[in-house]
N, C-alpha and C positions, 0 to 999 in steps of 0.2 A: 820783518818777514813778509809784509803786505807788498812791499814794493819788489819784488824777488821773482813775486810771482808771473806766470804769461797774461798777455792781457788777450780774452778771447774777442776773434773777433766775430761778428754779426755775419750768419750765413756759412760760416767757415769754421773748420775745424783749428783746435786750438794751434798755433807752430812751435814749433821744436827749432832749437837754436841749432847753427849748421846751416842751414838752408833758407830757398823760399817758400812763399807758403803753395798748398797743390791748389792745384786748378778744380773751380768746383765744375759738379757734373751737370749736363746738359738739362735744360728742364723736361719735365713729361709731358709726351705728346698731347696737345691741348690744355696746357694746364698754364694758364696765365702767369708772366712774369708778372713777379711783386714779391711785395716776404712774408706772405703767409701769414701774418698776422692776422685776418679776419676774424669776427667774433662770431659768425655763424659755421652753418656748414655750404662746403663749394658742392654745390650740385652738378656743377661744369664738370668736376673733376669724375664724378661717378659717370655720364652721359658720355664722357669722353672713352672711359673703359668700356662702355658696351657697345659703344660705335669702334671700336678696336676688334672687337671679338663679339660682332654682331651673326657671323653666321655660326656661330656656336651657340651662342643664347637663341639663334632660330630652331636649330637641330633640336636641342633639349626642349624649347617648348612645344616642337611640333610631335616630338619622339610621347611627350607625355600625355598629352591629346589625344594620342590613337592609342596609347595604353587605355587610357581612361574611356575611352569610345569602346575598345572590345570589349575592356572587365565590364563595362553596361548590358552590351551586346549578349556575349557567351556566358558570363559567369551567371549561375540560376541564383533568381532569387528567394529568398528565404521567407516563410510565412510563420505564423503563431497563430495556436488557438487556444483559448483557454474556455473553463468551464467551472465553477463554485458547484459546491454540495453540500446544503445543508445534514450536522449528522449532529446526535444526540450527545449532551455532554454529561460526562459522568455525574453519579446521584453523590451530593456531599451527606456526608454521614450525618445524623441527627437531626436531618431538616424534610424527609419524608412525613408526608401527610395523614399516612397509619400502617399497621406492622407488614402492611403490602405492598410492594411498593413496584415500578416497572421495573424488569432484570433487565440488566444491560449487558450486550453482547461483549463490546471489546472495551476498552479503553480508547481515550481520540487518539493514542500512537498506536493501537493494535488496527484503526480502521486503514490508516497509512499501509500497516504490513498486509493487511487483506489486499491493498492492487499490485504492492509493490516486491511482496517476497511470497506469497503462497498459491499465484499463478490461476486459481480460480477464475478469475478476471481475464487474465491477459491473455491467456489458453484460449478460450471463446472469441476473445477479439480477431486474433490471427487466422482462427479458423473460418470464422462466419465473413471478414473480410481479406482473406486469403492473402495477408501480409507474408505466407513461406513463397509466396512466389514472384520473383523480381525479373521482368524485363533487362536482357543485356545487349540486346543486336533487333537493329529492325523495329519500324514502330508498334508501340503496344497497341495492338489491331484489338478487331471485335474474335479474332481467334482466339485469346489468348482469357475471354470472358466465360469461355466454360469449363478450363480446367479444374479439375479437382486432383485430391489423392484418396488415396488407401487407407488401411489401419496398417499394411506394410508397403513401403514404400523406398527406390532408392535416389536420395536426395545426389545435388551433381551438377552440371551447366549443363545443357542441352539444346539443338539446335535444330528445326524443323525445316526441311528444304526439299523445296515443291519443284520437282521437275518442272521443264519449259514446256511437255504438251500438258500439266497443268492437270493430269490424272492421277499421277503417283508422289508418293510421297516418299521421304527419309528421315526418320529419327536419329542423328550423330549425339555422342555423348563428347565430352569435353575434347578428349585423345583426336575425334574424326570420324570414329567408328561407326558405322550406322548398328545399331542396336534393335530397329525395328524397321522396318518396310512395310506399306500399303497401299491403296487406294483412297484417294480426295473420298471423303464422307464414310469411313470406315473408322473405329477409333485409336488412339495414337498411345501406342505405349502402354498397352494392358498389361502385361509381364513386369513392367517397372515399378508397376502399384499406382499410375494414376488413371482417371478416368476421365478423358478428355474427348471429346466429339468434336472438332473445330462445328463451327456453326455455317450454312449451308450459302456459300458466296463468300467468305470472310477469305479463302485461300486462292491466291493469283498466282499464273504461270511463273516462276522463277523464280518465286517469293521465299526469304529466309528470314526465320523470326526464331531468336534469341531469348533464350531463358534461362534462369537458374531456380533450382527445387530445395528449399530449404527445411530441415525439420522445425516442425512448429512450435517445439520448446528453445529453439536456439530464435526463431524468430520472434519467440516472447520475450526472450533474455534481451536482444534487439531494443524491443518496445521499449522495457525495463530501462536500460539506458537512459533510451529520449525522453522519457516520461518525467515528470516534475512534479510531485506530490510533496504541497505543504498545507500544514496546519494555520489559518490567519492566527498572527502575531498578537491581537488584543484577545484573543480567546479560541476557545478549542471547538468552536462549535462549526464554522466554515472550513472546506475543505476545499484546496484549490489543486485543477490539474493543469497542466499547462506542457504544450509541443511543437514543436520546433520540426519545419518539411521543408521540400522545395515542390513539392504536390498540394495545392491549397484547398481541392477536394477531400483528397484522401489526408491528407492533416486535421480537417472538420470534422470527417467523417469518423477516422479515429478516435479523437478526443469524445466525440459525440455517446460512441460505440462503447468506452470504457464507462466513463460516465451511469449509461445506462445500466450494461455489465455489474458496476459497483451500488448501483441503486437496488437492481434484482436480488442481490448475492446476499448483500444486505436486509433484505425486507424476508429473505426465504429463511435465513438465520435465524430475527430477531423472532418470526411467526414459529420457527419450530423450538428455539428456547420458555417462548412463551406456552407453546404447547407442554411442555416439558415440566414449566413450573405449575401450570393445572393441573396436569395428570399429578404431581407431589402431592397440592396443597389439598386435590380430592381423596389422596391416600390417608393425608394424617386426616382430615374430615370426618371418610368412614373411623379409620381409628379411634378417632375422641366420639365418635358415634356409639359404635359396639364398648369403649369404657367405661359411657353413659349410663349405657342400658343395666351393662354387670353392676354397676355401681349401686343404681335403682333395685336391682333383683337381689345384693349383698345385702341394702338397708332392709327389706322387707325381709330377709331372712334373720337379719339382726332382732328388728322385732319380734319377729316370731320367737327366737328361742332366747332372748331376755324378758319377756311377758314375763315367765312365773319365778325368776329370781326375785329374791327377799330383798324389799324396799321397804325404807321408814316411811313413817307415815305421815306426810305435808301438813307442815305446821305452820299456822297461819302467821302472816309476818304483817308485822305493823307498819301501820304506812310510814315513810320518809326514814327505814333501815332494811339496809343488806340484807338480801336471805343467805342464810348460815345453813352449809350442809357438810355428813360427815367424809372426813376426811379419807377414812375407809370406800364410801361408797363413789367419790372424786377418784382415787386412784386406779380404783377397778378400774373406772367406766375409759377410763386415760391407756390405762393399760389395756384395756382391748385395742380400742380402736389400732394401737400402734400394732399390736400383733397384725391385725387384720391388713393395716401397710404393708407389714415384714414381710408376710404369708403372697397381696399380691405383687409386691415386687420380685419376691422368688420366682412364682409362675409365668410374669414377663421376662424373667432374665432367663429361666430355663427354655421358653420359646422363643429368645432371638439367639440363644446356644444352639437349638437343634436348626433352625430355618439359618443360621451360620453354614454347620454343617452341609447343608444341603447348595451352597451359594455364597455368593457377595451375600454379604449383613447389612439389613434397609435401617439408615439411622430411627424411621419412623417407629421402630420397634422400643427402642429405648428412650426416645421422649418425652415417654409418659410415665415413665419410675418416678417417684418419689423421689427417691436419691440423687436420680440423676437431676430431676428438674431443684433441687436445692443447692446444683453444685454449679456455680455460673459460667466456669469454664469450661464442665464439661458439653455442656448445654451449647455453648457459644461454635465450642468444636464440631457440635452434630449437625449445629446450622450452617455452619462453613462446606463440612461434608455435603451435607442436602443438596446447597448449590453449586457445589462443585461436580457434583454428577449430574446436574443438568446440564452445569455446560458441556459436560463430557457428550453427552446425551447429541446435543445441540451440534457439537464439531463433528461427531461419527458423521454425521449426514450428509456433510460436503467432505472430509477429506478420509484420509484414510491413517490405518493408527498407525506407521510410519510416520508421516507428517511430525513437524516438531511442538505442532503446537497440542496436538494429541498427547503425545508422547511427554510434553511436561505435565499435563492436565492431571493423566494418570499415576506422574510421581509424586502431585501434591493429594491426591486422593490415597496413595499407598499409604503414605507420611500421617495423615489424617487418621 
């Protein structure tokens, strides 16, 4: 069978019997006769193709060159700012230094939703550096450093266009329309809800400047976006913000602006929670004060009308044994006092019934039962209540009871 076969030759394709064999094909231009056996690589061979289609590899590297020259040129560049906040990390239970200990406003993921979902923050930011309003035509002149708005206001593109004798002016809204008409130093757009004065030289004959008016909740949802709030990853105690502009002032300035925003927001919270839990702890204070007193004025009343009940009469006891008394006069004395419990826990549960009636029921009322305080879960309850209406107390102050952070507060106080 071996000897059957064609025998190939070198350079050539195998032949077929019938014929002769075909002619091979011309070699490539610059490509050295020989057979190709080399043990490197022909670099001849590569130079040779780009010297073939040399003004092709010109075009393309010159086409990418001036791509890459513009996108330097035109394309803005992008900045970052960031900024750390130290914040308080939550008290781990059992490790407080006595039964007072600092309240703490949020949790480390509740301070995240303080810049990032409940606007407190980001509301002031927009307003105090008037991010609703965005330059669209014409450069951001020193006209455009005194606008303000309204509490009604109609947001929109808008376009200011100064007559060429440089006297009068025109407010067109997006459509063309002029919407307002005036006089250079009169102010621009009263009726639309803002209050803008251009400032006195900032407007040239023939000069058009471009704006857009955004509502200030939509330019906080904006922020909200760019904004980057993380917790540092070894612990809960650093807070990191960080954003992203092609404005590397107003990027700083930003970041700067929340930053502070979140440090006010923060310190005006934790001051009036803390207010909150002094005004408590000076209620149960008085409280265990006036118990005090009653308590003081019951024993002296006890004295007085146990004086003339019948008592045995003290038997002297030998040293190094128990004194022995009767068992009769042990139970009275047992059984009073507990009446005297029963009698004043009545009178305290009958006044936090009526002062019920009249209102919300201050848990301070019933932490001084008897009952209650022997019952450890109801006790625990009261204490959870206590400071859950601080913090109730503490959130009225900045939001409103809409809000959802209100609005859970008070269902775990219903619950309670």
């Amino acid at each position: 069978m071996a000897e059957q076969l064609p025998i190939r030759t070198r350079g050539f394709p195998v032949p077929y019997e019938g014929g002769p064999p075909p002619v091979p094909p011309p070699p490539f231009a610059g490509e050295p006769a020989g057979d190709g056996d080399g043990a490197g690589m022909d670099w001849r061979r590569y130079l040779a193709a780009v010297l073939r289609f040399k003004w092709l590899v010109l075009a393309v590297t010159v086409l990418g060159t001036a791509a890459g020259v513009l996108a330097v040129r035109f394309l803005p560049a992008t900045y970052q700012a960031q900024a750390t906040i130290w914040v308080p990390a939550a008290a781990v239970q059992g490790r407080g230094s006595g039964p007072i200990e600092q309240p703490q406003v949020f949790s480390p993921v509740g301070w995240i939703e303080l810049i990032k979902t409940s606007f407190v923050v980001l509301d002031d930011v927009v307003r105090d550096l008037r991010l609703y309003l965005s330059p669209t035509a014409g450069p951001d002149s020193l006209a455009l450093s005194t606008l303000g708005l309204k509490q009604r206001f109609i947001p929109g593109r808008y376009e200011l266009d100064v007559a060429t004798s440089g006297a009068t002016f025109a407010l067109r809204n997006a459509q063309g329309v002029a919407v307002h008409q005036g006089r250079v130093g009169d102010s621009v757009g009263p009726d639309l809800g803002l209050t803008w004065v251009p400032p006195h030289g900032s407007l040239r004959p023939g000069q058009k400047i471009g704006f857009a008016v955004l509502p200030p909740r939509d330019a906080a949802l904006k922020l909200q976006g760019e904004l980057s709030v993380q917790l540092n990853e070894r612990g809960a105690n650093f807070l990191a913000l960080r954003l992203q502009g092609t404005n590397p002032g107003l990027v700083a300035a930003t970041t700067n602006k929340v930053a502070q925003g979140f440090v006010d927001t923060a310190k005006a919270l934790t001051n009036a929670k803390s207010r909150e839990m002094v005004s408590t702890l000076r209620a149960q204070l008085d409280e265990a004060d006036s118990r005090l007193r009653a308590a003081d004025v019951a024993l002296e009343q006890f004295r007085v009308q146990t004086i003339t009940l019948p008592s045995e009469r003290a038997t002297p006891v030998t040293p190094g044994l128990a004194e022995t008394r009767s068992p009769v006069m042990d139970n009275f004395t047992k059984m009073k006092f507990e009446l005297d419990g029963l009698q004043k826990d009545r009178e305290a549960i009958s006044r936090a019934l009526v002062q019920a009636q009249g209102g919300e029921l201050s848990p301070d009322a019933l932490l001084y039962i008897q009952a209650v305080q022997q019952s450890a879960d109801l006790s625990k309850a009261l204490g959870d209540l206590t400071a859950r209406q601080a913090d109730l107390r503490a959130l009225r102050l900045r939001y409103t009871d809409e809000h959802p952070d209100v609005v859970r507060m008070v269902a775990q106080i219903r619950a309670l």
